[in-house]
C-alpha positions as CSV (number, residue, x, y, z in Angstrom):
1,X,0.0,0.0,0.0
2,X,3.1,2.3,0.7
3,X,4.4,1.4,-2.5
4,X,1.5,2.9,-4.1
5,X,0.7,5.4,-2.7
6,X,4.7,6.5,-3.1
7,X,4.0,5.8,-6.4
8,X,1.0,7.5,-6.6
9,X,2.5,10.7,-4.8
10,X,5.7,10.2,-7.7
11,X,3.8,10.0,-10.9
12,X,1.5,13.9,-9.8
13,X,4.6,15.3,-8.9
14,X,6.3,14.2,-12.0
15,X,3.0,15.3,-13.8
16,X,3.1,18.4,-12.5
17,X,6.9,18.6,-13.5
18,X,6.3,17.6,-17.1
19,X,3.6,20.1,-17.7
20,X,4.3,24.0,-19.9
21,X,2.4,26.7,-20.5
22,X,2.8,28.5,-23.9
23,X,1.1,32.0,-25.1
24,X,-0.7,33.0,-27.7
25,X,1.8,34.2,-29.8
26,X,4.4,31.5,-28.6
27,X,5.4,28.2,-30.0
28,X,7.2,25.2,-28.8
29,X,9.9,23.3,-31.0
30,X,9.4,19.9,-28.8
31,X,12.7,17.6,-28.9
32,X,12.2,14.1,-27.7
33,X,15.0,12.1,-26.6
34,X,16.8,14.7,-29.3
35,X,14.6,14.2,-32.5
36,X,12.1,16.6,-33.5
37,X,9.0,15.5,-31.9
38,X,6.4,18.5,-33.0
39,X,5.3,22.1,-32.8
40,X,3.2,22.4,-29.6
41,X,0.9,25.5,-28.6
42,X,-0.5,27.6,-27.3
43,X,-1.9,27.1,-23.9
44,X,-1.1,23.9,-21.9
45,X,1.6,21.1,-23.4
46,X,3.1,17.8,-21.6
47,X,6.7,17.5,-22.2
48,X,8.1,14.4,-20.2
49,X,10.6,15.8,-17.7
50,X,14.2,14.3,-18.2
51,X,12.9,13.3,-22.0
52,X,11.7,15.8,-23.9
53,X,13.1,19.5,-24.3
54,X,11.4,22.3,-26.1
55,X,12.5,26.0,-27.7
56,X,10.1,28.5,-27.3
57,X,9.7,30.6,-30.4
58,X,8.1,34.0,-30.9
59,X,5.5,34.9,-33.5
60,X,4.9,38.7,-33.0
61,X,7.0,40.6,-35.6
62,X,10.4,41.9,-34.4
63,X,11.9,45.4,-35.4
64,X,15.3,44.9,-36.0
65,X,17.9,48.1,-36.5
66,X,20.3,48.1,-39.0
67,X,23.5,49.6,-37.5
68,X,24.9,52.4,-39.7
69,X,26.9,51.3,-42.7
70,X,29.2,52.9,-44.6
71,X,28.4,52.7,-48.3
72,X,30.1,54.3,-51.4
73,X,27.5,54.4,-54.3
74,X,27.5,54.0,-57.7
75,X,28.7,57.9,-58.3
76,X,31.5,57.7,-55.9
77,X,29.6,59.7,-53.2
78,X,30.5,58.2,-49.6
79,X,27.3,57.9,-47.3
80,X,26.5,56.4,-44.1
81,X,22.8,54.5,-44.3
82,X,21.1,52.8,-41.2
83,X,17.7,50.9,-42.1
84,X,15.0,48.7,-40.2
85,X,13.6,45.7,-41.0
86,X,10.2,44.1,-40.2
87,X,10.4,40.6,-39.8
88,X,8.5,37.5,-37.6
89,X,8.8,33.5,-37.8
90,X,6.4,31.9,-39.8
91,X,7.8,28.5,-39.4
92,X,9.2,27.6,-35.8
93,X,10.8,24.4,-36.5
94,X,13.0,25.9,-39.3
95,X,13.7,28.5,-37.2
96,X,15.0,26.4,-34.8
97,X,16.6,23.3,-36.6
98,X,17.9,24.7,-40.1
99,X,19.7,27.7,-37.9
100,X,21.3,28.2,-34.9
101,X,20.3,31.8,-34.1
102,X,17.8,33.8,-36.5
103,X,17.5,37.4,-35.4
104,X,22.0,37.3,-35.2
105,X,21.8,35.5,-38.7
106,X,19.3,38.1,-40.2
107,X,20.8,41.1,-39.1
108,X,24.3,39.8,-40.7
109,X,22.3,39.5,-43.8
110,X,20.2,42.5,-43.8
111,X,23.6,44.6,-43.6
112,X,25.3,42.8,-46.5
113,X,22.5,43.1,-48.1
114,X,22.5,46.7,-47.9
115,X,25.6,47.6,-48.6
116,X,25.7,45.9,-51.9
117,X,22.3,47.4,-53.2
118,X,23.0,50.8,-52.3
119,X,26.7,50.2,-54.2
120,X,24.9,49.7,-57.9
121,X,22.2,52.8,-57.3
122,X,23.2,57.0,-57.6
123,X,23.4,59.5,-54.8
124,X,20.3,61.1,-56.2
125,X,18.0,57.5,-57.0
126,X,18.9,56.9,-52.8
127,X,17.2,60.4,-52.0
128,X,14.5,60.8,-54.4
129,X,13.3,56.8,-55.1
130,X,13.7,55.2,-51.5
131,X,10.3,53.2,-51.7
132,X,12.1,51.2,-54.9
133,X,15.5,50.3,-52.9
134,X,13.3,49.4,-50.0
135,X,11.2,46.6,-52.3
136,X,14.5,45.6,-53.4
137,X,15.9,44.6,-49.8
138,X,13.0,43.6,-48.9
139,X,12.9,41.1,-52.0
140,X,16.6,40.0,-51.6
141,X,16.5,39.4,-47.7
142,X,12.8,37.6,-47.5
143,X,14.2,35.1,-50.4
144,X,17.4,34.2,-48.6
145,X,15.5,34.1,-45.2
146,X,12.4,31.9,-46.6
147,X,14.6,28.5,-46.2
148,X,15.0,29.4,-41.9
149,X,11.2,30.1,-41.9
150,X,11.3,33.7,-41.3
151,X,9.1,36.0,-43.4
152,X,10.5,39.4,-43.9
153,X,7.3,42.4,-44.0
154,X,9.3,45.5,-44.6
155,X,12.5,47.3,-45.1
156,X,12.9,51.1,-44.9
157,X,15.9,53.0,-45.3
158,X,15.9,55.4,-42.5
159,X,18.5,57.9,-42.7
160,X,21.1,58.8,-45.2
161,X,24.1,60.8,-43.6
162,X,26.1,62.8,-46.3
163,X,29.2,64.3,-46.1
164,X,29.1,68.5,-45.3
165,X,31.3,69.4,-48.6
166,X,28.3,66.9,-50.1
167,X,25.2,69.1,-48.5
168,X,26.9,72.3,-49.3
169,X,27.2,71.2,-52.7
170,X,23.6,70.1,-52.9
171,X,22.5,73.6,-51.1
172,X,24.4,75.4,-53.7
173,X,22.5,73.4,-56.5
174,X,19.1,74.1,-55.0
175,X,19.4,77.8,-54.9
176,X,20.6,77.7,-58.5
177,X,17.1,75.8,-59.1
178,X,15.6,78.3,-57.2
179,X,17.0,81.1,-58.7
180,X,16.6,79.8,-62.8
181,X,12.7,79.2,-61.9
182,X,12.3,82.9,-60.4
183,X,14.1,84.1,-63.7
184,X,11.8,82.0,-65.9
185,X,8.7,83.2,-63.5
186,X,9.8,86.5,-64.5
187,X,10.1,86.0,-68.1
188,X,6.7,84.3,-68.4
189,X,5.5,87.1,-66.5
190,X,6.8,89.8,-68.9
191,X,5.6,87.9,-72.0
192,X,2.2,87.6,-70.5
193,X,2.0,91.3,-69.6
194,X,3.1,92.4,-73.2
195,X,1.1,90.1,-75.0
196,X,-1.8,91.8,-72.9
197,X,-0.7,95.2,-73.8
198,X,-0.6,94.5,-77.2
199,X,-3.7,93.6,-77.2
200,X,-5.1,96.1,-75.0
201,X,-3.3,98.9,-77.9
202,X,-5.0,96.7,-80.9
203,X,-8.2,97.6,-79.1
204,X,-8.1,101.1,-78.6
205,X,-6.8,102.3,-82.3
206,X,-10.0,100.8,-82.7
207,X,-12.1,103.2,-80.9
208,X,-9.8,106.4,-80.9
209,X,-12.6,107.6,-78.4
210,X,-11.5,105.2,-75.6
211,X,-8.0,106.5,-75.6
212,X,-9.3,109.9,-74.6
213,X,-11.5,108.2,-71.9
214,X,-8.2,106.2,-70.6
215,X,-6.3,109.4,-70.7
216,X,-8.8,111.3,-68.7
217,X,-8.8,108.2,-66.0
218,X,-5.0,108.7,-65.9
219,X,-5.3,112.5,-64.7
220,X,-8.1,111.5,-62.5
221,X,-5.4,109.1,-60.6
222,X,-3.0,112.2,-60.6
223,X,-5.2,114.6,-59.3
224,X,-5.9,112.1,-56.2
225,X,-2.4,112.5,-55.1
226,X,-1.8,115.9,-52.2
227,X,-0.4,118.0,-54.7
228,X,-0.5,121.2,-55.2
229,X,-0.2,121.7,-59.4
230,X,-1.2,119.4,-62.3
231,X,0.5,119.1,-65.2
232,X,-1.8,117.6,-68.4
233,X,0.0,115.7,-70.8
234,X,-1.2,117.2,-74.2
235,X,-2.2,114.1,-77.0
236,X,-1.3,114.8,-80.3
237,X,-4.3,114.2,-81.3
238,X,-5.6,117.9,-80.5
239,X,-2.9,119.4,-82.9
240,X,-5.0,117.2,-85.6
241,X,-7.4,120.3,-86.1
242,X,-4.9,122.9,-86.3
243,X,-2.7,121.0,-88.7
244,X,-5.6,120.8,-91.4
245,X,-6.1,124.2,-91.2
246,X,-3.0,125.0,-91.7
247,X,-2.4,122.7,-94.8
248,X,-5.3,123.9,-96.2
249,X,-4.0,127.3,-96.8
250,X,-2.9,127.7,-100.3
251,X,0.8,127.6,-100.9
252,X,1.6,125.2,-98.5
253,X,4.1,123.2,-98.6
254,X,2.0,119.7,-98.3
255,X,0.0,120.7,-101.3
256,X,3.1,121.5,-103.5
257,X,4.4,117.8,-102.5
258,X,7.4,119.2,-100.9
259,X,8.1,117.0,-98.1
260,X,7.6,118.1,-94.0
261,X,4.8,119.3,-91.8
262,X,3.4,122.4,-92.3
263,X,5.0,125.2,-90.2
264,X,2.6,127.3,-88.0
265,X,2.9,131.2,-88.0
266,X,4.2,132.6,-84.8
267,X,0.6,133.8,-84.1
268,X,-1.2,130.7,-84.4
269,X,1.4,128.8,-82.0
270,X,0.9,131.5,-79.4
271,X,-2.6,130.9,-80.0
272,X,-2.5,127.0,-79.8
273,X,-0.1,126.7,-76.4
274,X,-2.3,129.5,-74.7
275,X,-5.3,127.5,-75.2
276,X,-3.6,123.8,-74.4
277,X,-1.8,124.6,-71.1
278,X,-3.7,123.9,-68.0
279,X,-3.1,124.3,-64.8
280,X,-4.8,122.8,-61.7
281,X,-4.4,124.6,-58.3
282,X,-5.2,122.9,-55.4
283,X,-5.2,124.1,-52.1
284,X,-2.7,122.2,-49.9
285,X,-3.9,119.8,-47.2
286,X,-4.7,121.8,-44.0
287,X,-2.4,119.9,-41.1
């Protein structure tokens, strides 16, 4: 009765021994008397104690850093890159039995693996086009990583460290861009503007009226200023009048086909400047 109950007493305690406890996200890589025995999990597993072994194995997804890495591209630029990469284990037993440690193994790879694709691309395809170099590590490291069970999610390229004769060089560059696109802005600017004025001219040698009007609008604008005196522009086209009647005199030059304007007596010009100048008083502003 001893003996059983001894034995009894032995077998719950070795039970109790033999008995894990996995998570959710955890798996068990069970080894039985040092074969593969299964994949066990989650929740409650019986591994005989002093038989069977097991290596827990994580399924969330691990963010690993990429240390900085020196890398010369394909244009001789030197550059100092540091990346992360998004990876989990989507087969535990490969992780465990095809290689000894996965996340050391990875890394080794990932920063191989980026030093030789940044090598074959331009300083300016590593600024401009990162989400293409980060498909192509991510490409290159999930197919050497597939055979140890580890699927790779994502690689981004995280920060690019250039040299400071490099990022003065690349300043200098940007305010030439800067300053050729002001100069075209300019340019468009002034063909726009004369192309309007051209067009604004064709219009009023169609209706001569309209100039007058527009001239009349420009002393208005004149006048609004605190001046105290005017001075009108005088259009040619009120000498118009003045030069018919004079070439309508007989003996005139015009009429005899010799060439020039017709020449105004000293009387008439008196005349024509005493009735053309005008001036405006206005009565300064009061402080």
């Amino acid at each position: 009765m001893e003996i059983l109950v001894g034995g009894l007493a032995f077998a719950v305690v070795y039970s109790f021994l033999s008995l894990r406890v996995l998570r959710q996200y955890e798996r068990g890589v069970t080894f039985f008397l040092g074969r593969f025995w299964g994949t066990k999990g989650p929740g409650v597993i019986f591994l005989p104690a002093g038989f069977a072994n097991q290596k827990r194995v994580s399924l969330r997804i691990v963010a690993l850093d990429i240390p900085p890495q020196d890398v010369i591209t394909r244009d001789n630029v030197s550059v100092k890159v540091n990346a992360v990469l998004y990876m989990r284990v989507s087969e535990p037993e490969k992780a465990v039995i095809e290689i000894e440690d996965y996340l050391y193994a990875t890394s080794q790879l990932a920063q191989t693996t980026l030093r030789s694709v940044l090598g074959e691309v331009e300083l300016d395809e590593l600024l401009s086009d990162r989400e293409k170099i980060n498909a192509v590590l991510k490409k290159i490291i999930d197919e050497r990583t597939d055979a140890w069970g580890i699927q790779v999610s994502a690689v981004e390229v995280k920060d690019v460290d250039l040299p400071d004769q490099m990022k003065r060089a690349m300043a200098r560059q940007a305010e030439a861009e800067r300053e050729r696109r002001a100069k075209v802005i300019a340019a468009q600017g002034e063909l726009q503007a004369s192309e309007t004025l051209a067009q604004a001219a064709r219009t009023l040698a169609t209706e001569p009226t309209s100039l007058q009007l527009r001239y009349l609008q420009t002393v208005t604008e004149i006048a609004a200023e605190n001046n105290s005196t005017t001075i009108f522009p005088i259009p040619i086209e009120l000498f118009r009048p003045f030069l018919k009647a004079q070439s309508s005199k007989p003996g005139n030059p015009a009429e005899q086909g010799e060439p020039g304007l017709p020449a105004l007596s000293a009387g008439d010009l008196s005349t024509l400047m005493s009735q053309l100048r005008i001036e405006a008083a206005r009565t300064p502003s009061q402080e």
